[in-house]
Residue frames as a rotation matrix with the C-alpha (Angstrom) as fourth column:
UNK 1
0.376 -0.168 -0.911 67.70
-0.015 0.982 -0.187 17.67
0.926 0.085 0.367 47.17
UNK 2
-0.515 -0.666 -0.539 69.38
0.590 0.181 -0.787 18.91
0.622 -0.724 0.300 50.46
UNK 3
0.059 0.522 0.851 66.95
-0.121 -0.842 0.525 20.73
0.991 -0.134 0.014 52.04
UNK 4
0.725 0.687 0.050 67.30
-0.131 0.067 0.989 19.08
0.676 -0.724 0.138 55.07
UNK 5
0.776 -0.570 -0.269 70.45
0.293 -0.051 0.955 18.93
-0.558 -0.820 0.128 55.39
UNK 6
0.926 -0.221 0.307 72.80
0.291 -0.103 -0.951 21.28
0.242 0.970 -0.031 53.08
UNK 7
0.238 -0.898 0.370 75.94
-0.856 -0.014 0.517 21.02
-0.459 -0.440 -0.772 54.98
UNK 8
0.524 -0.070 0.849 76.52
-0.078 0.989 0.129 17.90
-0.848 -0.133 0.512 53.48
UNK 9
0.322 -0.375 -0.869 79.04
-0.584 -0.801 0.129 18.03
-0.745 0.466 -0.477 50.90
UNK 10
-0.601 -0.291 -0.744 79.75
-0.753 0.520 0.404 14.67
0.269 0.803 -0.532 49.72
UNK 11
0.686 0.726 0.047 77.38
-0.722 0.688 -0.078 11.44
-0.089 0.020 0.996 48.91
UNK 12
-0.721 -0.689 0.074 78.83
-0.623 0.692 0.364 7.92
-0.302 0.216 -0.929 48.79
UNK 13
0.344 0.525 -0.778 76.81
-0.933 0.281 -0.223 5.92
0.102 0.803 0.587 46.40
UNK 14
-0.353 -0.272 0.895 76.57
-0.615 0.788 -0.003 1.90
-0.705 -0.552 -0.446 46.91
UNK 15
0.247 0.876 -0.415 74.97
-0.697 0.458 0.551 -0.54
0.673 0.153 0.724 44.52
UNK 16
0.326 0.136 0.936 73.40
-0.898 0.355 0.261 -3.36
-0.297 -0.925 0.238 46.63
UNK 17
0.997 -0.072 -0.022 75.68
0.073 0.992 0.100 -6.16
0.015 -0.101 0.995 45.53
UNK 18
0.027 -0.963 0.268 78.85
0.078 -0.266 -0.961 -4.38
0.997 0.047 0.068 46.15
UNK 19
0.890 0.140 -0.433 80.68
0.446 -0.456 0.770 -3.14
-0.090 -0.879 -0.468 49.38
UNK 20
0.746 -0.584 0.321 83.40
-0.172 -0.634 -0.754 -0.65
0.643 0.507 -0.573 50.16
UNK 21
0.209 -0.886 -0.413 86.45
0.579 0.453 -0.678 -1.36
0.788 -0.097 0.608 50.89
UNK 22
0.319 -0.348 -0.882 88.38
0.881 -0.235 0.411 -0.25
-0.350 -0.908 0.231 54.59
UNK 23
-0.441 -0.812 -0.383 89.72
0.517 -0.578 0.632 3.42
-0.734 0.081 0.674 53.80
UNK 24
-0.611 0.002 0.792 88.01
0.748 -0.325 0.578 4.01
0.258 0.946 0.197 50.79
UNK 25
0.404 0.895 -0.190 85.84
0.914 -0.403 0.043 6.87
-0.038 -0.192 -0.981 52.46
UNK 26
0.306 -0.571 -0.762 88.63
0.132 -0.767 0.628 8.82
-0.943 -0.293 -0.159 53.86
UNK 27
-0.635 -0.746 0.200 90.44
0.475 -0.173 0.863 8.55
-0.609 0.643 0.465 50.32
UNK 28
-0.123 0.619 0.776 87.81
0.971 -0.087 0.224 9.72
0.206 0.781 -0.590 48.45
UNK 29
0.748 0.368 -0.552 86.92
0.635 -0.638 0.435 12.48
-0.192 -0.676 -0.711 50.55
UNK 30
0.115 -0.769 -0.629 90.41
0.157 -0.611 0.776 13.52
-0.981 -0.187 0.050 50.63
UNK 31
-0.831 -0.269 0.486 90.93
0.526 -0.101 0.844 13.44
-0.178 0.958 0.226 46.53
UNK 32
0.362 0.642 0.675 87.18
0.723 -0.651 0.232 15.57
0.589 0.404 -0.700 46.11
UNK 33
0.692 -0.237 -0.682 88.77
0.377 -0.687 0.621 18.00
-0.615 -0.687 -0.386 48.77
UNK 34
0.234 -0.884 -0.406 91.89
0.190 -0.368 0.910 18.21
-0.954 -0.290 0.082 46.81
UNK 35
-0.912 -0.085 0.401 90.61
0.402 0.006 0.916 18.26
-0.081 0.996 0.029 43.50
UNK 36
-0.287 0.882 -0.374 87.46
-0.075 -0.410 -0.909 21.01
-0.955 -0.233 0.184 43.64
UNK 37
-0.420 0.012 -0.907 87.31
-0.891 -0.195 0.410 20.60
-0.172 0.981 0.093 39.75
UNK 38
-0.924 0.006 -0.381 86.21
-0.118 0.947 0.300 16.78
0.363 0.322 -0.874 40.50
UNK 39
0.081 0.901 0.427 82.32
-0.978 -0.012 0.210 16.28
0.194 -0.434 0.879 41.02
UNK 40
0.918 0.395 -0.031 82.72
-0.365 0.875 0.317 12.66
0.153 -0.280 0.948 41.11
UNK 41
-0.442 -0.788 -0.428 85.67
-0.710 0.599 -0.370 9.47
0.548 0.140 -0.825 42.03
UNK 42
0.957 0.285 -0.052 84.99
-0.290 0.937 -0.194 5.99
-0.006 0.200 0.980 41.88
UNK 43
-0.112 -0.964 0.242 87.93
-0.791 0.234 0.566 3.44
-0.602 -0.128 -0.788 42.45
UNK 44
-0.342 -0.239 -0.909 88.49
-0.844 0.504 0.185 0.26
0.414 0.830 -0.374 40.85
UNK 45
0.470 0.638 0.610 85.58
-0.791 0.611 -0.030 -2.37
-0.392 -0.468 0.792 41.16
UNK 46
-0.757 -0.641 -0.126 86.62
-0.653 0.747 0.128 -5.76
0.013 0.179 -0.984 41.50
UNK 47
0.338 0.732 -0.592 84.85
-0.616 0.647 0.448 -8.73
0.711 0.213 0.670 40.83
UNK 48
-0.036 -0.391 0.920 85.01
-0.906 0.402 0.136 -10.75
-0.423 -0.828 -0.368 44.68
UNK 49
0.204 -0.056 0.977 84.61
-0.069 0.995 0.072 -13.98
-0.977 -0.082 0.199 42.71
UNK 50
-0.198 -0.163 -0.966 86.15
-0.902 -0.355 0.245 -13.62
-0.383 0.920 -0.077 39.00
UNK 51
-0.932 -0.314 0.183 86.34
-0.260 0.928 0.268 -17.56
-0.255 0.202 -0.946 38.76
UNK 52
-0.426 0.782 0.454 83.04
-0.409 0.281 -0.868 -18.12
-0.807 -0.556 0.201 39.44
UNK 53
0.405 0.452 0.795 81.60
0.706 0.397 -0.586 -18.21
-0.581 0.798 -0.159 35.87
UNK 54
-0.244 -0.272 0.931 82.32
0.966 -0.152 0.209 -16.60
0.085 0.950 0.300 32.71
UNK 55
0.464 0.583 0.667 80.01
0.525 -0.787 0.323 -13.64
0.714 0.201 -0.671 33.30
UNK 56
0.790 -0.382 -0.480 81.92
0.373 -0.321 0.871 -13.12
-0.486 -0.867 -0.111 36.77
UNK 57
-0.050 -0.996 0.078 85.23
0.739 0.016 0.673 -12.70
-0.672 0.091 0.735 34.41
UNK 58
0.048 0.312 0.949 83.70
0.843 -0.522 0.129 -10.64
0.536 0.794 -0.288 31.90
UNK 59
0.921 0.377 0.101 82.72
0.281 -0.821 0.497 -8.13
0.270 -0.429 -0.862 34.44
UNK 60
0.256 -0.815 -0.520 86.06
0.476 -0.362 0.802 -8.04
-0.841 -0.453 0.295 36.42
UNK 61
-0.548 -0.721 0.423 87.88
0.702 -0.121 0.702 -7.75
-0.455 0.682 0.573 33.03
UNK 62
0.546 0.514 0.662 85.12
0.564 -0.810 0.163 -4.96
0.619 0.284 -0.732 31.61
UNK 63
0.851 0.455 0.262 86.17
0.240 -0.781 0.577 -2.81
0.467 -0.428 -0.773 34.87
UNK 64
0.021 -0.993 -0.114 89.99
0.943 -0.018 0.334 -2.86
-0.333 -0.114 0.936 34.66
UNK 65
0.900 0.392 0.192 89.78
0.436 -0.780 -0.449 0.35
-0.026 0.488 -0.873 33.95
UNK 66
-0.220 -0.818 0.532 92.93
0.710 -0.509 -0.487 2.90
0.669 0.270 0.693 33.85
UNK 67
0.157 0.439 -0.885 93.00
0.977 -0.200 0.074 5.37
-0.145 -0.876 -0.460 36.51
UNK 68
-0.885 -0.338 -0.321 93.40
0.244 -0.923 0.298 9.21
-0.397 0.185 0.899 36.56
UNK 69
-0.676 0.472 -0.566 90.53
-0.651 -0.743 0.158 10.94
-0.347 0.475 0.809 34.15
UNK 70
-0.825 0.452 0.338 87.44
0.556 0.754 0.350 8.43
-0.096 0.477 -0.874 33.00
UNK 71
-0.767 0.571 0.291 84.65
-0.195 -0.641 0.743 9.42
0.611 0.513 0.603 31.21
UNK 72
0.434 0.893 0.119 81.85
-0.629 0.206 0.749 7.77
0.645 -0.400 0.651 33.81
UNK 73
-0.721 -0.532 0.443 82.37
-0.691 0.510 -0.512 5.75
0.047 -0.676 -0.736 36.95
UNK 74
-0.731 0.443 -0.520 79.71
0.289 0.890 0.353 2.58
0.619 0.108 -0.778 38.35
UNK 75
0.404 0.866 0.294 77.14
0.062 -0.346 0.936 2.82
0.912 -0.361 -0.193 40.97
UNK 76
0.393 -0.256 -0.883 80.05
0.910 -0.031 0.413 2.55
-0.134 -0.966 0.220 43.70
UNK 77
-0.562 -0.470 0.680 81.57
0.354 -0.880 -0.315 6.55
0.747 0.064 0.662 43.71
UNK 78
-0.134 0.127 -0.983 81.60
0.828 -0.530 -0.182 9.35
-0.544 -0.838 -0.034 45.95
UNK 79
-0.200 0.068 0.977 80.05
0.966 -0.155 0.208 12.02
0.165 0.986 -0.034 44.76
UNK 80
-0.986 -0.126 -0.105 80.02
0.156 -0.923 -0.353 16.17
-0.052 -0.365 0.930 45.54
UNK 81
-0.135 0.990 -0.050 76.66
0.743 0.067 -0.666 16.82
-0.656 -0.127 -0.744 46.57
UNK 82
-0.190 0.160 -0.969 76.83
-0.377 -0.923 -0.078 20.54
-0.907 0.350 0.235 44.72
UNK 83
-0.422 0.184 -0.888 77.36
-0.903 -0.176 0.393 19.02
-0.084 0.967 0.240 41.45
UNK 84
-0.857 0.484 -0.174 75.07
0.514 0.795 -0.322 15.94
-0.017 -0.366 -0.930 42.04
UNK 85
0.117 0.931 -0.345 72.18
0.492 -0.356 -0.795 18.52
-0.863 -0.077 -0.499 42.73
UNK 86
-0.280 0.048 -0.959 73.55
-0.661 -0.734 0.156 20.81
-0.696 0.678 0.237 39.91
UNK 87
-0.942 -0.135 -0.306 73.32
-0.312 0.683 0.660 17.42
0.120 0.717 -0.686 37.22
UNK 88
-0.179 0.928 -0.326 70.13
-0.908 -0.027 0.419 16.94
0.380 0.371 0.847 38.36
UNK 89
-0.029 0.007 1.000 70.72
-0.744 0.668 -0.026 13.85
-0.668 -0.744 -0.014 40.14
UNK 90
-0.783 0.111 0.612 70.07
0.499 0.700 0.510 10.18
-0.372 0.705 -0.604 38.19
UNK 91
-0.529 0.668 -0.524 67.56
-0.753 -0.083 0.653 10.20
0.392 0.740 0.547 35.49
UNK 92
-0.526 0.538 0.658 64.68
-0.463 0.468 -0.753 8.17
-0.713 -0.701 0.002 36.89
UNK 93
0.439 0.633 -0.638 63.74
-0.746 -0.140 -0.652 7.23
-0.502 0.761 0.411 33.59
UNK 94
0.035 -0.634 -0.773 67.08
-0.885 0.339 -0.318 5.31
0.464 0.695 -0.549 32.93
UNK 95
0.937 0.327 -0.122 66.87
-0.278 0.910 0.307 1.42
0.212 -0.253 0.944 33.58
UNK 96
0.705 -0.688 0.174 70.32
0.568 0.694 0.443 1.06
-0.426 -0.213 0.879 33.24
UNK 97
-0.142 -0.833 0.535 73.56
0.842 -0.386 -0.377 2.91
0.520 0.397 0.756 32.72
UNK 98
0.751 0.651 0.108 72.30
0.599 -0.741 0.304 5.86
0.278 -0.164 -0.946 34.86
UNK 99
0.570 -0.575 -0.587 75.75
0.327 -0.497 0.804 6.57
-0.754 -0.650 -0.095 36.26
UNK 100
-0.585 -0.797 0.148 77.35
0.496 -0.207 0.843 7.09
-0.642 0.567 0.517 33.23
UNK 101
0.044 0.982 0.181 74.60
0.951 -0.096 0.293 9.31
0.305 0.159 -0.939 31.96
UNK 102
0.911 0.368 -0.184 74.58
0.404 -0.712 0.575 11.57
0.081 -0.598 -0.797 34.61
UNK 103
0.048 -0.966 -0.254 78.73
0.588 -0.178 0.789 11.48
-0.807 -0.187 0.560 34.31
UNK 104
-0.376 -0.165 0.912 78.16
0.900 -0.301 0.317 12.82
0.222 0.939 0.262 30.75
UNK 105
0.657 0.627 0.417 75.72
0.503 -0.778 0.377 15.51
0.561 -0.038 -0.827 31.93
UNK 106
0.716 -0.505 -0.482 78.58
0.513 -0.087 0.854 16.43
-0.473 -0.858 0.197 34.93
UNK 107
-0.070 -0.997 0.040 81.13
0.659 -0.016 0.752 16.50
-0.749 0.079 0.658 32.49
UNK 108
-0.165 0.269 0.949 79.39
0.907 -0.336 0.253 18.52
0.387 0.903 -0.188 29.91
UNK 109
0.893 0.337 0.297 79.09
0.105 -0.799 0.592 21.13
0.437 -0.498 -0.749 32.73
UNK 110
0.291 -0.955 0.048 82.55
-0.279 -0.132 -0.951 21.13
0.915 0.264 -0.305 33.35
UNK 111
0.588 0.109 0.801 82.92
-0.729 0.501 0.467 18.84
-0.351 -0.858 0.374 36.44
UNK 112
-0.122 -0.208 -0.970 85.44
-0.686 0.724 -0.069 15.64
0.717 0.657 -0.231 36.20
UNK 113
0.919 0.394 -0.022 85.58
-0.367 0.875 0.317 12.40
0.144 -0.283 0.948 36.88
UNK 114
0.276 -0.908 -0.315 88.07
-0.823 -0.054 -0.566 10.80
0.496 0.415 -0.762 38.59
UNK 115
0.919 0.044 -0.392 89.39
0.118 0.918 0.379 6.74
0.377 -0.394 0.838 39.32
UNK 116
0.271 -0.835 0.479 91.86
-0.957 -0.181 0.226 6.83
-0.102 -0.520 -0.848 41.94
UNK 117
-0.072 -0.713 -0.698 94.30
-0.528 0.621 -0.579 4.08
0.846 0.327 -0.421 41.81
UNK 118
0.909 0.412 -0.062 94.33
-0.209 0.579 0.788 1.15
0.361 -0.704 0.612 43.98
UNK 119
-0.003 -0.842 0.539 97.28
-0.764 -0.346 -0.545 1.42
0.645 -0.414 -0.642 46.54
């Protein structure tokens, strides 16, 4: 997956109706630096319009998560390339849920997840 470049140590992962917040590169960076036991961390997605409709509130309220340890993160996380190539990357097969998938496969190889707290 890195052949072409395998200096690269972390990935930041985007889905395309999201965006990332000011800072959130450096923090991430710094918490997979300071936690080599973490292959992934994902913060706390927010719905930008919760009002909007029902489904907008559902979601927000689905992704209140709790921070510290989580069993799978969304499609917005930084992720250690090493254990990213070691998991095998997504499943190209999965329509949906792929990140939390591949978090199981991570975590079954002894890799966590972690949601840093909004500050």
């Amino acid at each position: 997956m890195r052949q072409d470049q395998p200096e690269i140590e972390f990935v930041q992962f985007v889905d395309g109706d999201c965006e990332v917040l000011p800072g959130w590169m450096e923090r991430a960076r710094e918490c997979l630096v300071a936690h080599p036991e973490a292959g992934v961390v994902c913060g706390r997605r927010r719905e930008r319009y919760p009002d909007a409709s029902i489904y907008n509130r559902l979601c927000d309220m689905e992704w209140n998560q709790p921070s510290g340890e989580v069993k799978a993160c969304g499609g917005d996380a930084m992720i250690r390339a090493a254990a990213f190539e070691a998991a095998g990357g997504y499943d190209e097969r999965m329509i949906a849920g792929e990140e939390a998938e591949m978090c199981l496969r991570l975590r079954a190889s002894g890799w966590k997840v972690l949601r840093l707290r909004r500050t």
